[in-house]
N, C-alpha and C positions, 0 to 999 in steps of 0.2 A: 278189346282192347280199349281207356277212362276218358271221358271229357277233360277240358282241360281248365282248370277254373281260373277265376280273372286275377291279376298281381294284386298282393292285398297293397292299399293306398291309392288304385288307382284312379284316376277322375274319371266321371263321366263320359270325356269325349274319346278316354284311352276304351274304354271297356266298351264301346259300343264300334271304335274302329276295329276291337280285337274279335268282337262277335259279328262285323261284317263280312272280315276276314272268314273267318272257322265258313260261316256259312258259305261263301264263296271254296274255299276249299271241301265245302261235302259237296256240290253241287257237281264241282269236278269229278272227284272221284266216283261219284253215284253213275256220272253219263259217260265216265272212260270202263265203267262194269261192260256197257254192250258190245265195244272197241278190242280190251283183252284179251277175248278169246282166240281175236285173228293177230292181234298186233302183240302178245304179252304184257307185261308191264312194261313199258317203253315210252320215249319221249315222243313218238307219232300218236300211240295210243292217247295221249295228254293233250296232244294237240286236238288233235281229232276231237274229242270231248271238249275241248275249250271253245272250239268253233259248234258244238251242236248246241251249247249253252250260252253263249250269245257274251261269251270272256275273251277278251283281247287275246291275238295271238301270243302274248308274252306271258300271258298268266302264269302259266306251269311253271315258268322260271320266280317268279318273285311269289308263288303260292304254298311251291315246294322245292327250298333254294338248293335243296341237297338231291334232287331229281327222283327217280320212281321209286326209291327204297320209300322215301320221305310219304309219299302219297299211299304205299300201302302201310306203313306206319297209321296214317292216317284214317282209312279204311279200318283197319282195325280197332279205333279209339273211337270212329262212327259207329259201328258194329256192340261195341260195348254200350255208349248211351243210348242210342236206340234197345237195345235190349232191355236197359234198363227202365226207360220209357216204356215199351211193352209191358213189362213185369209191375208200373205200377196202376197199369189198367185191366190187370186180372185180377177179380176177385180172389182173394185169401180167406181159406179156414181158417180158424182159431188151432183147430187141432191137426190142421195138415203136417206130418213129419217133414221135418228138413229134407234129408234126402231127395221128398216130394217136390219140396220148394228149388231145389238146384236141378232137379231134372227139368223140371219149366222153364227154368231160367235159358240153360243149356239149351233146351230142346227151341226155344223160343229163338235166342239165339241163332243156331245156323237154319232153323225152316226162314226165315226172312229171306235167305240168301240162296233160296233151294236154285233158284233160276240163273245161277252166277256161280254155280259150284267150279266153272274151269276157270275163274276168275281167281275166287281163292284159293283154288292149285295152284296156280301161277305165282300168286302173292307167297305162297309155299317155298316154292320152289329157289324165289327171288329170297326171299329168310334162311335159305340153306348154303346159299354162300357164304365162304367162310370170314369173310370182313361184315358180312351182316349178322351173324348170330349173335352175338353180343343184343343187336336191339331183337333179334325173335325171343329173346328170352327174357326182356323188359317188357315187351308187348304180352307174352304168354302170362306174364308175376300179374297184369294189370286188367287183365283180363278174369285170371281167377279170382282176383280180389271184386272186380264188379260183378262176379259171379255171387260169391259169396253177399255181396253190399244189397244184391237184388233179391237173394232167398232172406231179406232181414236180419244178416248179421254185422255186430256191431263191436265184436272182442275185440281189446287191446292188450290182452297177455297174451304167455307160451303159445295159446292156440290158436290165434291171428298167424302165427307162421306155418303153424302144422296142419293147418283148416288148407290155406292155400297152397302150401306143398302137395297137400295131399289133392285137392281139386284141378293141379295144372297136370297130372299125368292123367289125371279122367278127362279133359275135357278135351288134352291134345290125343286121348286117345282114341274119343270118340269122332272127334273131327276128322281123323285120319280113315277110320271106319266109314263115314258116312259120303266122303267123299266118291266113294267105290261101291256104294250098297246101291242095290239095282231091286230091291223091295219095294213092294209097293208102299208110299206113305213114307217110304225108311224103317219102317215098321222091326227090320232085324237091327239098325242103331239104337232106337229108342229102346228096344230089350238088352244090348248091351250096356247101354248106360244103364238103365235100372240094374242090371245085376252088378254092376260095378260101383254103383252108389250105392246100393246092399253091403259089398264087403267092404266099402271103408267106415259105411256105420257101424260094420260087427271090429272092425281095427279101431276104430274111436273108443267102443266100448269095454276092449279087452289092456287099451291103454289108461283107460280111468281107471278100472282097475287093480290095473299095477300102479300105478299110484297113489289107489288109497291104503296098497298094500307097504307102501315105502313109506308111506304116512306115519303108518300102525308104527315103524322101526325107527324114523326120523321126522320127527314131529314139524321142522319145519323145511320139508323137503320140498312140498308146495309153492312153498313164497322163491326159496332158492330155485325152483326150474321154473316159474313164473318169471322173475327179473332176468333169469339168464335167456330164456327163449327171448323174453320182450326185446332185450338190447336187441342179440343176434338178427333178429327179424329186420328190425329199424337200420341197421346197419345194413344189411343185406339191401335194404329199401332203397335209404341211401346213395347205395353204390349203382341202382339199374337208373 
């Protein structure tokens, strides 16, 4: 789930109240992880956590004014930069395949969290109610997008939508997996995300393709599903 960057114009003294802020709410969320498991996502779980971290009993209220959806919102947007912080402290091949670079990404991703797995079943669970899916599905867009941002991609056509379409049903679907794999290491995850990163490379590739085969018939068929993905993507962006 993305960091959140600062208002552009801001002054000095906004951008550092708003990065006191963020910091104060990871800080939360990081010490209500060991609370969760007994309390779920709840306003005791928050409290409890504000008290081991030495935050005014009010905190949760003015940190996260919309209550525990807000906080694992939150967790999720942590989860995302730190990931992406991990990812830029591992050495990169030149020649490592993508698919490589997103399984790291991934894989980097939820081991941080191996110790807090009924944490984020609970955040799960709290996302599948039906006035919250709306934001499980902004959180899910913004996550594969920092998936993709941390294996070094940088597209802004058609395939900035299709890249991440197609990595938010890998990633929620290895999460779902991994939550349950009683493997050693995860060891059976990590093999289903490799084999599932396998067939969207061989669907990448059977979609170029077909498009260079639409090419050959309509010479600027390219530029035409270029502009139309772009809008649709941005729009789509837009609206989460």
């Amino acid at each position: 789930m993305a960091g959140h960057a600062g208002k552009a114009g801001a002054n000095p003294q906004e951008e550092s109240a708003g990065a006191e802020r963020r910091s104060r709410q990871d800080r939360l969320v990081l010490a209500a992880l060991a609370h969760v498991p007994f309390d779920g996502w709840s306003d005791l779980a928050l409290e409890r956590a504000a008290r081991d971290c030495g935050l005014p009993p009010d905190a949760p209220g003015y940190l996260f004014p919309r209550g525990v959806i807000d906080a694992v919102d939150h967790f999720a947007s942590l989860a995302d930069r730190l990931m992406i912080e991990d990812m830029q402290g591992v050495s990169d091949e030149e020649k490592s395949r993508v698919q490589d670079k997103l399984h790291r990404a991934i894989r980097i991703r939820l081991e941080r969290w191996s110790s807090f797995r009924e944490a984020v079943r609970r955040g799960l669970l709290l996302y599948a109610l039906p006035s919250n899916v709306p934001r499980a599905v902004a959180a899910t867009a913004r996550t594969a997008d920092a998936v993709w941002r941390a294996a070094g991609d940088s597209s802004h056509d058609f395939n900035w939508y299709t890249k991440r379409a197609s990595i938010s049903g890998i990633y929620t679907a290895t999460l779902l997996y991994w939550l349950d794999d009683p493997s050693d290491g995860c060891e059976k995850t990590w093999d289903f995300l490799h084999r599932s990163l396998d067939a969207m490379g061989r669907a990448i590739k059977a979609r170029a393709s077909l498009q260079k085969r639409c090419s050959a018939i309509m010479p600027d068929f390219p530029s035409f599903l270029s502009s139309f993905g772009y809008q649709a993507a941005r729009r789509g962006s837009r609206r989460m």
